[in-house]
PDBQT receptor file of N, H, CA, C and O in Angstrom, charges set to zero:
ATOM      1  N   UNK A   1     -21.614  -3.698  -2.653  1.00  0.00    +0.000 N 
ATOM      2  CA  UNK A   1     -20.198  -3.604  -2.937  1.00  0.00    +0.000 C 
ATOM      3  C   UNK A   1     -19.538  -2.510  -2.088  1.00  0.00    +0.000 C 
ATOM      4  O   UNK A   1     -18.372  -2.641  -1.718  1.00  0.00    +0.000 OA
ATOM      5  N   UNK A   2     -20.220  -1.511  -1.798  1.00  0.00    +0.000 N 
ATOM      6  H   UNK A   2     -21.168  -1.405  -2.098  1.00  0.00    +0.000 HD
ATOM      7  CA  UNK A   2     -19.161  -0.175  -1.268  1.00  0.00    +0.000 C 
ATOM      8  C   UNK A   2     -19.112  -0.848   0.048  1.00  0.00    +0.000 C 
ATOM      9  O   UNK A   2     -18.126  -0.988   0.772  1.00  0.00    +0.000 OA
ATOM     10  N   UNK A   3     -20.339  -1.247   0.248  1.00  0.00    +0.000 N 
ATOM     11  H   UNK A   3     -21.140  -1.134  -0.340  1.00  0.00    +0.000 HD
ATOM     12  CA  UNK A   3     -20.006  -1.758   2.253  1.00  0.00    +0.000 C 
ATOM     13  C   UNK A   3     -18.661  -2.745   2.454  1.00  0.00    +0.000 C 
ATOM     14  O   UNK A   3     -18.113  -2.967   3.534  1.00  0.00    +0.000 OA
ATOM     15  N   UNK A   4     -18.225  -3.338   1.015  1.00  0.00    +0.000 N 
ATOM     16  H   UNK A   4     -18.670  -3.158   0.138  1.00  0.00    +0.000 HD
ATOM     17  CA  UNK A   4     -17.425  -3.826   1.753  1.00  0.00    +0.000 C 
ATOM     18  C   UNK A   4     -15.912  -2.977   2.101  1.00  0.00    +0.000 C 
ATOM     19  O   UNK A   4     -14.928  -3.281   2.774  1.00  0.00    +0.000 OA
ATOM     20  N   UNK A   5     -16.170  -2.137   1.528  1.00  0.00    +0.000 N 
ATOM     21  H   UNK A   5     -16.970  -1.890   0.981  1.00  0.00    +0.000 HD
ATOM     22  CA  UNK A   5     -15.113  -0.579   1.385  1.00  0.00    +0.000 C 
ATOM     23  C   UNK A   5     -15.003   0.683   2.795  1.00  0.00    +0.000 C 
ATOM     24  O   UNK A   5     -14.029   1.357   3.130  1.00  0.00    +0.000 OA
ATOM     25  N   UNK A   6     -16.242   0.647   3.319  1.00  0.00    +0.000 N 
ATOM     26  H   UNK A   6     -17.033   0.099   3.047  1.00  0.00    +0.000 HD
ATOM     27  CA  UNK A   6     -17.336   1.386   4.091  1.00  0.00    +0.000 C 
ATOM     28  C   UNK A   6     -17.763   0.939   5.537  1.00  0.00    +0.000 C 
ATOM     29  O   UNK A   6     -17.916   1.494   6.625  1.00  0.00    +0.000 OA
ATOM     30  N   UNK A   7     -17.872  -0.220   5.071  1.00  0.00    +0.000 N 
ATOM     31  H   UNK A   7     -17.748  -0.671   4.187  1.00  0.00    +0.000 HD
ATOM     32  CA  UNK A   7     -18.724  -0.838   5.924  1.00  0.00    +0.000 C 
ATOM     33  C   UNK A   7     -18.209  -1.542   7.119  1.00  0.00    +0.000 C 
ATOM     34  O   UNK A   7     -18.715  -1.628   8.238  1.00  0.00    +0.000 OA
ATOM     35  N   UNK A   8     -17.020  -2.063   6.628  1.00  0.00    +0.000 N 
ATOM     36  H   UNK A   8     -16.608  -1.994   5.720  1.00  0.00    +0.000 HD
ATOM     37  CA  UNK A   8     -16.547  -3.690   7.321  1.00  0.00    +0.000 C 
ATOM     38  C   UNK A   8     -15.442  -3.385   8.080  1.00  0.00    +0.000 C 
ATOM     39  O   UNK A   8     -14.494  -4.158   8.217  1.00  0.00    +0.000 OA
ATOM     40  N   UNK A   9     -15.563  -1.662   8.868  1.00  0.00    +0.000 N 
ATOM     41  H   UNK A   9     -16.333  -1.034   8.756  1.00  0.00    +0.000 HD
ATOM     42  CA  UNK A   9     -14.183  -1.124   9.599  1.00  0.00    +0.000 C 
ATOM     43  C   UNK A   9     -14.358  -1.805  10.822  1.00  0.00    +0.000 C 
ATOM     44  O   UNK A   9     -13.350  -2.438  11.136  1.00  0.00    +0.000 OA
ATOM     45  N   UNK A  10     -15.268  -1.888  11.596  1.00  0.00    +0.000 N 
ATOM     46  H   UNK A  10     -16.087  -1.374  11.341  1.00  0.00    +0.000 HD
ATOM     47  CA  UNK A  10     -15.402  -1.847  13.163  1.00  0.00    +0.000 C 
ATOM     48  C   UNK A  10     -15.380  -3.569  13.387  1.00  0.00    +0.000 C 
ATOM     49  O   UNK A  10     -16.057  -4.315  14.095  1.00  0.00    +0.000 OA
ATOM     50  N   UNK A  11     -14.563  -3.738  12.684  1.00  0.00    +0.000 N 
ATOM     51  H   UNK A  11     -14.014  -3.133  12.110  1.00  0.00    +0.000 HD
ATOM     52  CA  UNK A  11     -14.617  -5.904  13.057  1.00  0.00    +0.000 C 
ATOM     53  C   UNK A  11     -15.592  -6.769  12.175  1.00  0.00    +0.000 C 
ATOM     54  O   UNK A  11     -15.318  -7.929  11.869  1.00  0.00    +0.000 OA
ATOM     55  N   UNK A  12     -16.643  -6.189  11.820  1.00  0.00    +0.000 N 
ATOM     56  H   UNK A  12     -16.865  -5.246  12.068  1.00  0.00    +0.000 HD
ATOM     57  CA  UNK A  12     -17.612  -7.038  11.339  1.00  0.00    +0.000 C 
ATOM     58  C   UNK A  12     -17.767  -7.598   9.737  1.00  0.00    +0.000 C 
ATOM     59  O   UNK A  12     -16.965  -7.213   8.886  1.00  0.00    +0.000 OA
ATOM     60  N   UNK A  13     -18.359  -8.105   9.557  1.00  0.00    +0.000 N 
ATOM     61  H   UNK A  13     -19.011  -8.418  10.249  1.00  0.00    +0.000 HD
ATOM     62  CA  UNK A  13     -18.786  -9.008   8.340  1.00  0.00    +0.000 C 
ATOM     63  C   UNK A  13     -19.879  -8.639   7.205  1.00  0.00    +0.000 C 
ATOM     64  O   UNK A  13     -20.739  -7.802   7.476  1.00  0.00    +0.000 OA
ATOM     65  N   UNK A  14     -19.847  -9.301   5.849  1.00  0.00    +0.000 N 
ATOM     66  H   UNK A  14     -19.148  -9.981   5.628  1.00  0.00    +0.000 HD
ATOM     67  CA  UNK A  14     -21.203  -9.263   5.628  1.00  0.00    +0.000 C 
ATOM     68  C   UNK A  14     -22.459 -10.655   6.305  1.00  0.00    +0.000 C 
ATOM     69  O   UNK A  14     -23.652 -10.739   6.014  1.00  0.00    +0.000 OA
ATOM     70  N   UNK A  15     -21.974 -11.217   6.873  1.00  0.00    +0.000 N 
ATOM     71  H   UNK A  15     -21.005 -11.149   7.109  1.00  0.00    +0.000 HD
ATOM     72  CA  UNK A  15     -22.694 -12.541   7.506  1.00  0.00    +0.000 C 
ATOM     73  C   UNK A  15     -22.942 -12.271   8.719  1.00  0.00    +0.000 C 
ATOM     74  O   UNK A  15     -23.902 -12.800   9.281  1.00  0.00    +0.000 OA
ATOM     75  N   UNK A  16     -22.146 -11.420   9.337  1.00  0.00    +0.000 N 
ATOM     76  H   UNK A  16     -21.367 -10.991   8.880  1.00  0.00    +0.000 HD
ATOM     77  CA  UNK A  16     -22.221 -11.501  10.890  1.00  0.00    +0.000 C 
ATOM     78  C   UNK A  16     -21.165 -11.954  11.471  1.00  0.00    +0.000 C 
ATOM     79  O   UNK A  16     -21.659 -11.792  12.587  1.00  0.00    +0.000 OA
ATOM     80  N   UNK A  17     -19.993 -12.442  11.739  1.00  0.00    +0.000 N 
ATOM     81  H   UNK A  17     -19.592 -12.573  10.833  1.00  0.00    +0.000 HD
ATOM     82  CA  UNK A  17     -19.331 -12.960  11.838  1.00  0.00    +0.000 C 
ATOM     83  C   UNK A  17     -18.228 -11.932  11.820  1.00  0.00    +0.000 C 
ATOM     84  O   UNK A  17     -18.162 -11.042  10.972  1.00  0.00    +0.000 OA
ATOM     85  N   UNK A  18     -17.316 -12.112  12.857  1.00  0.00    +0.000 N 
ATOM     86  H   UNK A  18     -17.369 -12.835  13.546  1.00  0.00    +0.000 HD
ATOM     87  CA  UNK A  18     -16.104 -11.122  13.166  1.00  0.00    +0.000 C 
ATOM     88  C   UNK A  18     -14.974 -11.487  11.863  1.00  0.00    +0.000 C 
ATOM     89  O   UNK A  18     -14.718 -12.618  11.452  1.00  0.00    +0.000 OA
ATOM     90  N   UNK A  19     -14.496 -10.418  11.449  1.00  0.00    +0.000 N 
ATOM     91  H   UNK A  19     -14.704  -9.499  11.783  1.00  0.00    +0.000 HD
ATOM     92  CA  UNK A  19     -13.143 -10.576  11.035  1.00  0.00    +0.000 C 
ATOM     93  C   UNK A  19     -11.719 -10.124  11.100  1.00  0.00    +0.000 C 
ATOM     94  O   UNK A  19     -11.736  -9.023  11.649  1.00  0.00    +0.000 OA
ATOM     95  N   UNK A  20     -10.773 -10.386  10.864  1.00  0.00    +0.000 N 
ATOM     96  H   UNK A  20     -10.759 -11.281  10.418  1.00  0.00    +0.000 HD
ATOM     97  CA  UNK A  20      -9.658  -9.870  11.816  1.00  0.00    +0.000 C 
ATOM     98  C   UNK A  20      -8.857  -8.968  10.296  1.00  0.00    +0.000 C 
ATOM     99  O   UNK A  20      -8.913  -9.401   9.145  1.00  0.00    +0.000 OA
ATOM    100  N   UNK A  21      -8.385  -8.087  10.587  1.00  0.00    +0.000 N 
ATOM    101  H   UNK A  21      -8.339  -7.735  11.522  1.00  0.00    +0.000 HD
ATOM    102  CA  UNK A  21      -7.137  -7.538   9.837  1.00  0.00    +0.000 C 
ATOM    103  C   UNK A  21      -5.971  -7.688  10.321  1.00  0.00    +0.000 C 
ATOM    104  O   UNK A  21      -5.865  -7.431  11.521  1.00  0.00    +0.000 OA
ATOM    105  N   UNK A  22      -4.983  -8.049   9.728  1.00  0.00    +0.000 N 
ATOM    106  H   UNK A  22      -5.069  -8.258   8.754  1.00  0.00    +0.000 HD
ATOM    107  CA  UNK A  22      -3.547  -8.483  10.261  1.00  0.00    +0.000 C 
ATOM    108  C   UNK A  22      -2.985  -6.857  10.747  1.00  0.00    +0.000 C 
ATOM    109  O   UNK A  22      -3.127  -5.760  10.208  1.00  0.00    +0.000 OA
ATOM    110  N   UNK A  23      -2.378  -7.238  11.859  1.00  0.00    +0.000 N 
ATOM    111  H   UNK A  23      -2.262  -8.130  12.297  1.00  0.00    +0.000 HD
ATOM    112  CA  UNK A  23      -1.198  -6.126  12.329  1.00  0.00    +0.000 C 
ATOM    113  C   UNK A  23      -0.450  -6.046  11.318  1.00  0.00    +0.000 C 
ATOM    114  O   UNK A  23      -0.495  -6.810  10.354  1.00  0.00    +0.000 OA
ATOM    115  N   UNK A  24       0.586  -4.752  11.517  1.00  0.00    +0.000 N 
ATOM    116  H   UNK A  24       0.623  -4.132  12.300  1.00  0.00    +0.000 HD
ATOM    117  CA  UNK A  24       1.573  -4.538  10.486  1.00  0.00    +0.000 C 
ATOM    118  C   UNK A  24       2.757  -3.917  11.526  1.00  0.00    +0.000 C 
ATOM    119  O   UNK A  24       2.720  -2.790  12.021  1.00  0.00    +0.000 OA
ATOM    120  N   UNK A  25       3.795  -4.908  11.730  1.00  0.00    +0.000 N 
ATOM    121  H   UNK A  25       3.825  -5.824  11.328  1.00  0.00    +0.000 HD
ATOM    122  CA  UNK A  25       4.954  -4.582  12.376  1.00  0.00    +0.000 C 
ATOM    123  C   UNK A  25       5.778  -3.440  11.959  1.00  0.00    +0.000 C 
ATOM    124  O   UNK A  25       5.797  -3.049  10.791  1.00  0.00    +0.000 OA
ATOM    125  N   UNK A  26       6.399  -2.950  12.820  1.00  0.00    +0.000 N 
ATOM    126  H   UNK A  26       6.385  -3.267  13.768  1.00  0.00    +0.000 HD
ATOM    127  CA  UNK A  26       7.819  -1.779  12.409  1.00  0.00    +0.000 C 
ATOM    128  C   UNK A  26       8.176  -2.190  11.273  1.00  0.00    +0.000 C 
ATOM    129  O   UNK A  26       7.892  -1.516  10.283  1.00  0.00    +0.000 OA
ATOM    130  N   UNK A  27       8.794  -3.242  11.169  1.00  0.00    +0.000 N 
ATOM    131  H   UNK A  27       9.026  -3.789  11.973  1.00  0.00    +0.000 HD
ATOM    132  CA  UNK A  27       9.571  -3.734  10.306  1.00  0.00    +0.000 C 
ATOM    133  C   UNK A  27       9.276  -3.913   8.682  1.00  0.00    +0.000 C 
ATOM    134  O   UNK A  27       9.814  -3.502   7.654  1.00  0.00    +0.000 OA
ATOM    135  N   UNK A  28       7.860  -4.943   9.079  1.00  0.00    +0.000 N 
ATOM    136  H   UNK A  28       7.422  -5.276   9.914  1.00  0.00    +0.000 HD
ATOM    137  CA  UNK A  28       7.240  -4.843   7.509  1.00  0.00    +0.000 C 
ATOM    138  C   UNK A  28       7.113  -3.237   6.858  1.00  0.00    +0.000 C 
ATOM    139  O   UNK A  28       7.327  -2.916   5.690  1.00  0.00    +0.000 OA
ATOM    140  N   UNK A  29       6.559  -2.047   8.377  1.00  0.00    +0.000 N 
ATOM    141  H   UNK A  29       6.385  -2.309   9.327  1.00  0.00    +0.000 HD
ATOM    142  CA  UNK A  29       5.993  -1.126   7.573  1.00  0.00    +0.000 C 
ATOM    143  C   UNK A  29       7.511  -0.212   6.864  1.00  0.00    +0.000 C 
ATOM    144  O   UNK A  29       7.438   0.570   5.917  1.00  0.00    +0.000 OA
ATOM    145  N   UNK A  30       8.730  -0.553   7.570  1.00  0.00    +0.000 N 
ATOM    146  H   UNK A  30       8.789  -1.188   8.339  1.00  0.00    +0.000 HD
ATOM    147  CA  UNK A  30       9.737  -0.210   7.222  1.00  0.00    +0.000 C 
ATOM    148  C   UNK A  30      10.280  -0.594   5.669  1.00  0.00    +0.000 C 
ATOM    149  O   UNK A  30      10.881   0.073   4.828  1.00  0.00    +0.000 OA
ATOM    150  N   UNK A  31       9.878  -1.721   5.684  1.00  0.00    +0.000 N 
ATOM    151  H   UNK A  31       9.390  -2.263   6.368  1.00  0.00    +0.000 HD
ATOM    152  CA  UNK A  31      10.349  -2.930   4.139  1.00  0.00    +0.000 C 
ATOM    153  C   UNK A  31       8.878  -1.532   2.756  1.00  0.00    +0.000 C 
ATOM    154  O   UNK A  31       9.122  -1.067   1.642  1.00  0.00    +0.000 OA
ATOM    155  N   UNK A  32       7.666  -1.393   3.572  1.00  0.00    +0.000 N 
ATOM    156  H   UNK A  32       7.468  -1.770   4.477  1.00  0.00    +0.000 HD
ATOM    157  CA  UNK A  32       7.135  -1.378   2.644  1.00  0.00    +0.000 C 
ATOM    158  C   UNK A  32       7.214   0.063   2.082  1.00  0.00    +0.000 C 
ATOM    159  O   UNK A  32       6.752   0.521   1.037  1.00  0.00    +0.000 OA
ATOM    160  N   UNK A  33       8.067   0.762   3.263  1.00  0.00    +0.000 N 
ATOM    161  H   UNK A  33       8.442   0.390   4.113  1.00  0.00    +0.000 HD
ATOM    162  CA  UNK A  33       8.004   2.249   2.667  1.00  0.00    +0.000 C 
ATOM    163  C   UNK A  33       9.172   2.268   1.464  1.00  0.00    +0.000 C 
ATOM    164  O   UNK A  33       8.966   2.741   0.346  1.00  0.00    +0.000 OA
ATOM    165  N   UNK A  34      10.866   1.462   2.047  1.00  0.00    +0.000 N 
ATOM    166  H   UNK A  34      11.033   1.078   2.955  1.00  0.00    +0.000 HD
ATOM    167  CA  UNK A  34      11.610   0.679   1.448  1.00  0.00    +0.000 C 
ATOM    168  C   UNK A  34      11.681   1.189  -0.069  1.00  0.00    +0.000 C 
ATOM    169  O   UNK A  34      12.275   1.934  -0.848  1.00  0.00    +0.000 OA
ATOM    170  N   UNK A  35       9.985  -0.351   0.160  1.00  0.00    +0.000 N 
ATOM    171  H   UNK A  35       9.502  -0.957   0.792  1.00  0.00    +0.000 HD
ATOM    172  CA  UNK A  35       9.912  -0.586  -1.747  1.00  0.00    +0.000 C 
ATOM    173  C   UNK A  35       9.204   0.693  -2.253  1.00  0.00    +0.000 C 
ATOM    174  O   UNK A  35       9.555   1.110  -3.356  1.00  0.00    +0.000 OA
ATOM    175  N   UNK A  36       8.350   1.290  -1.645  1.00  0.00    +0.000 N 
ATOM    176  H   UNK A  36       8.064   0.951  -0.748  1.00  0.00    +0.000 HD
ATOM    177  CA  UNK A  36       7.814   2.995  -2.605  1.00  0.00    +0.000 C 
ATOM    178  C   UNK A  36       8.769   3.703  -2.823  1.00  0.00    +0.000 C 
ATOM    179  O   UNK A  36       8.818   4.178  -3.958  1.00  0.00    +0.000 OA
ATOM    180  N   UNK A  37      10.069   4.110  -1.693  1.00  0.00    +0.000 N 
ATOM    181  H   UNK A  37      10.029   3.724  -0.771  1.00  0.00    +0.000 HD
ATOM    182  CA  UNK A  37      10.796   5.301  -1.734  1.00  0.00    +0.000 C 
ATOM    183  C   UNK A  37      11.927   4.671  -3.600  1.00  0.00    +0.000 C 
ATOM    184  O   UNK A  37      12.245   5.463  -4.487  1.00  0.00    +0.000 OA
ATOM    185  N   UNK A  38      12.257   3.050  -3.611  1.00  0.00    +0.000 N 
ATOM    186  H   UNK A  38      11.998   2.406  -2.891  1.00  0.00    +0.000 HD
ATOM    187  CA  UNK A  38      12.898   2.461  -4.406  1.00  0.00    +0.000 C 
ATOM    188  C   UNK A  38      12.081   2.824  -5.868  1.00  0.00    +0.000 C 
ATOM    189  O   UNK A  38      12.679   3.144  -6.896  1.00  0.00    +0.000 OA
ATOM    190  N   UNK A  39      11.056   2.744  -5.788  1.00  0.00    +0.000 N 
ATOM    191  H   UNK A  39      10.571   2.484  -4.954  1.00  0.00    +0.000 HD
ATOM    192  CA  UNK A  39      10.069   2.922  -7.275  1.00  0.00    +0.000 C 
ATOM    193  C   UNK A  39       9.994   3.775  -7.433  1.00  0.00    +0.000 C 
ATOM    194  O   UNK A  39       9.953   4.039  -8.635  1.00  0.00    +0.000 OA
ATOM    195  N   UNK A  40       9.913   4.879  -6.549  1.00  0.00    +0.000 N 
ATOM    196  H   UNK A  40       9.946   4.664  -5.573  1.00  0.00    +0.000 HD
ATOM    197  CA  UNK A  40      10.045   6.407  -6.999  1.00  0.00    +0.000 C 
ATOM    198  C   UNK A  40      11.432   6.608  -7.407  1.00  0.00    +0.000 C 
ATOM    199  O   UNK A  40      11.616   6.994  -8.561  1.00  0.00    +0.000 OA
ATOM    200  N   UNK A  41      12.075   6.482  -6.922  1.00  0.00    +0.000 N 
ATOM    201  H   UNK A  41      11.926   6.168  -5.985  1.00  0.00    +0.000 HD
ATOM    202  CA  UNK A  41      13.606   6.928  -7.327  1.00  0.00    +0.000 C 
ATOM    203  C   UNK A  41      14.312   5.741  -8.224  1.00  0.00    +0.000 C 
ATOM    204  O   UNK A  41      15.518   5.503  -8.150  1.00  0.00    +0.000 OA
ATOM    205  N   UNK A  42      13.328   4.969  -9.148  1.00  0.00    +0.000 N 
ATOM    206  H   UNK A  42      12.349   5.161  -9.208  1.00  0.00    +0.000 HD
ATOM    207  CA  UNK A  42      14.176   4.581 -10.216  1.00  0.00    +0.000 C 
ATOM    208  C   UNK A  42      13.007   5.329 -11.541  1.00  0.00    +0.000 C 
ATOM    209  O   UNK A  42      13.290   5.617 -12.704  1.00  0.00    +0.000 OA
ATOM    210  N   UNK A  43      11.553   5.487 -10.750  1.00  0.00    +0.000 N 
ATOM    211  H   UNK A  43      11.323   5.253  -9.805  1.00  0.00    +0.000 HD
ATOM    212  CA  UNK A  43      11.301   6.318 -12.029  1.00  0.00    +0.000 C 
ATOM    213  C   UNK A  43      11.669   8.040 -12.243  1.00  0.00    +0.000 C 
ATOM    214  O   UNK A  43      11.325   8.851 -13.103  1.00  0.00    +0.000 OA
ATOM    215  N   UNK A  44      12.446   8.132 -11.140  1.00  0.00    +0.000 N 
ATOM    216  H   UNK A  44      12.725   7.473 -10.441  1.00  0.00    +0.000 HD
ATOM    217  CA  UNK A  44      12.622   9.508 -10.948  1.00  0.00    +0.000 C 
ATOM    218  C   UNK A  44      13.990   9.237 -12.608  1.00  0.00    +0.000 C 
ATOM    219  O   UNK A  44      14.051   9.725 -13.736  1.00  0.00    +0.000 OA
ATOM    220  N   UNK A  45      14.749   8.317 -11.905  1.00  0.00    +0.000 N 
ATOM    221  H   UNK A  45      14.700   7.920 -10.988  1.00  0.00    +0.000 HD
ATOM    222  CA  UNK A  45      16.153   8.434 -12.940  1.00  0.00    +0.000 C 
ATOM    223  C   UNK A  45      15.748   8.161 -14.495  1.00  0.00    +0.000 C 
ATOM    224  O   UNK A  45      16.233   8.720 -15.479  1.00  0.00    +0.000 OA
ATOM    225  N   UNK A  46      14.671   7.097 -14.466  1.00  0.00    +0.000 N 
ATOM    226  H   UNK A  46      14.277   6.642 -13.667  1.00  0.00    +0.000 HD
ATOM    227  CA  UNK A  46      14.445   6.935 -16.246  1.00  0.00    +0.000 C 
ATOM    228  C   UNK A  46      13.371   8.223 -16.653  1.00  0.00    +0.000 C 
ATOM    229  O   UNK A  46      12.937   8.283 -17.804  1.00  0.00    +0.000 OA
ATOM    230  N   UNK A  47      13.107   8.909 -15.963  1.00  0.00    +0.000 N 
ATOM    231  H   UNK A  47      13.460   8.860 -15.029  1.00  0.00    +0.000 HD
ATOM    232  CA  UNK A  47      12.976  10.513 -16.312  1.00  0.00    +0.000 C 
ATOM    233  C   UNK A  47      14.021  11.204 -16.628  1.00  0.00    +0.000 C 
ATOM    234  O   UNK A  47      14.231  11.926 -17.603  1.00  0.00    +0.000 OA
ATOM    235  N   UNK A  48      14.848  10.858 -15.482  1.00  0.00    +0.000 N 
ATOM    236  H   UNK A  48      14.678  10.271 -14.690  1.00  0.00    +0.000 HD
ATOM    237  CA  UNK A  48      16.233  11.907 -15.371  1.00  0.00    +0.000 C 
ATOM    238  C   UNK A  48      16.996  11.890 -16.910  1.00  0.00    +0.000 C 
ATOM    239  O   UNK A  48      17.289  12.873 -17.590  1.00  0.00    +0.000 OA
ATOM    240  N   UNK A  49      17.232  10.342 -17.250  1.00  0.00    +0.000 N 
ATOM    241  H   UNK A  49      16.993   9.543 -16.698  1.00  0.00    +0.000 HD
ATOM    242  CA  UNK A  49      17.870   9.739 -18.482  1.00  0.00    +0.000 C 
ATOM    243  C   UNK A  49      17.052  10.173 -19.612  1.00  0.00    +0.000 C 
ATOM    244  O   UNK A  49      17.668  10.779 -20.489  1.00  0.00    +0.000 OA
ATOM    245  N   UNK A  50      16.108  10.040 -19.742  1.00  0.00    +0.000 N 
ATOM    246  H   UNK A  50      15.607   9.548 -19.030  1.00  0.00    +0.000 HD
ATOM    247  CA  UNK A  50      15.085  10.573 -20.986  1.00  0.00    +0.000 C 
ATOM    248  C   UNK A  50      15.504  11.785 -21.177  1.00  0.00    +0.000 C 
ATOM    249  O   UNK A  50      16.126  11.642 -22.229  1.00  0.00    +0.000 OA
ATOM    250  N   UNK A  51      15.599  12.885 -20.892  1.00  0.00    +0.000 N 
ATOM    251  H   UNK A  51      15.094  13.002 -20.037  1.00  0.00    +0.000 HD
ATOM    252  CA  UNK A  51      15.752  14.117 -20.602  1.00  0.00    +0.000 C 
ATOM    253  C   UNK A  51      16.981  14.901 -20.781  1.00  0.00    +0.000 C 
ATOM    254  O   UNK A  51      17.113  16.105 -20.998  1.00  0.00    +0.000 OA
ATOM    255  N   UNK A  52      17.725  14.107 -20.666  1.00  0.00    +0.000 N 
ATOM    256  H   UNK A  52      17.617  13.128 -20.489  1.00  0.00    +0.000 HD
ATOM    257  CA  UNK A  52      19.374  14.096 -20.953  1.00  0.00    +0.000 C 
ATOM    258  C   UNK A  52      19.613  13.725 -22.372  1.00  0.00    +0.000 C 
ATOM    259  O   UNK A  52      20.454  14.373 -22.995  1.00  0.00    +0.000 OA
ATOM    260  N   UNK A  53      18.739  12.409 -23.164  1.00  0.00    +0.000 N 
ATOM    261  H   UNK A  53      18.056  11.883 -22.657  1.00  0.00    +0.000 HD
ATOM    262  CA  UNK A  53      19.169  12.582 -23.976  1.00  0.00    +0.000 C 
ATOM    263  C   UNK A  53      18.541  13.257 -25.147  1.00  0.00    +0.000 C 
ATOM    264  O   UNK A  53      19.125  13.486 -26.206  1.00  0.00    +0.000 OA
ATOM    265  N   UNK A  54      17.433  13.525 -24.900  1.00  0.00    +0.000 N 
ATOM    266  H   UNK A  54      16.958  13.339 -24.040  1.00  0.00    +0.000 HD
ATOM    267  CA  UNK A  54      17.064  14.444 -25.952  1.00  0.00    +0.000 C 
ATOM    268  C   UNK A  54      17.019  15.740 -25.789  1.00  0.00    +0.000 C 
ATOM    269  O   UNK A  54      16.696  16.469 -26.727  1.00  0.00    +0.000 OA
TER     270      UNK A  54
């Protein structure tokens, strides 16, 4: 199990056999920071709101 965590950086397989990892464009990596910076800063506010009212 860990090899597949560990193990499977440099292209390879558990069979032997090459495998590919997808690129990640500007764009997607732009969309995906996006959605973290969005989830932080709506749990930032239902903190903010909790806090306010009690």
């Amino acid at each position: 199990m860990w090899s597949y965590f560990f193990g499977g950086y440099g292209g390879g397989s558990h069979d032997g056999t090459s495998s590919s990892v997808p690129e990640m464009d500007a764009s997607s990596g732009i969309l995906a920071i996006a959605v973290v910076l969005a989830a932080l800063a709506l749990v930032w506010e239902v903190k903010r709101r909790r806090r306010a009212r009690s």
